[in-house]
N, C-alpha and C positions, 0 to 999 in steps of 0.2 A: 369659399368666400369668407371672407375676416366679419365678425365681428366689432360695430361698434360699438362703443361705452363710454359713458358722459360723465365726469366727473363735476359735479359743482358743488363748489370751493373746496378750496385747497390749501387748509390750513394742516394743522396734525390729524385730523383724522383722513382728511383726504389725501395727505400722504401716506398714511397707513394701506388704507384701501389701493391706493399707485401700486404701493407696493408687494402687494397679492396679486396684483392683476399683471405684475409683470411675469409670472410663474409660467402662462399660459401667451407672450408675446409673440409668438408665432403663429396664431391666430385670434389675435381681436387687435384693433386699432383704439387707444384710446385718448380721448379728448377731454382736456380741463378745461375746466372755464373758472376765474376769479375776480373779483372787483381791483385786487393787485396783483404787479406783474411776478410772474412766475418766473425761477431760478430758470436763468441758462444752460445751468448741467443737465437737470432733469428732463430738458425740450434737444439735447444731444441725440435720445433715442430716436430712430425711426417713425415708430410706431407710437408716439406722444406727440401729438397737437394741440397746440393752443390757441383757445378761440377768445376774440375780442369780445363779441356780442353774443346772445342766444336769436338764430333766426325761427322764425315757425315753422319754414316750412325745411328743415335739420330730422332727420327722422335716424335715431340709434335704437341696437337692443337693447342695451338697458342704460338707464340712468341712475347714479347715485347721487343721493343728495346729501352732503356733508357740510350746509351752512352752519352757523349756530343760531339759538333760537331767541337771541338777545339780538336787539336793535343796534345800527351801529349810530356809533352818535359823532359830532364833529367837534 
């Protein structure tokens, strides 16, 4: 059974993170999530999904969390 993994956000660090976690893509699925949209090469893989929203009842092994810690402002 695959492994999932929740990336949320996906700026440089969570590309970072992507890209360890691809080492291991033949067993885990994992899932970003961003307030913007994520490149279309990267969503090429299989095993990368991109979610619009966070639902509750979503249940992964692990979650990372790579937002930053500043407010975004308009």
């Amino acid at each position: 059974m695959k492994k999932k993994i929740l990336i949320i956000g996906f700026g440089r660090i969570g590309f970072y993170h992507l890209q360890a976690l691809e080492r291991f893509k033949s067993n885990i699925l994992i899932y970003i999530y961003d307030i913007k949209n994520i490149n279309k090469k990267i969503l090429q893989n299989k095993n990368i999904i991109s979610l619009k929203n966070l639902k509750v009842n979503q249940n992964f092994d692990l979650v990372i969390i790579s937002t930053s810690s500043k407010p975004i402002s308009n």
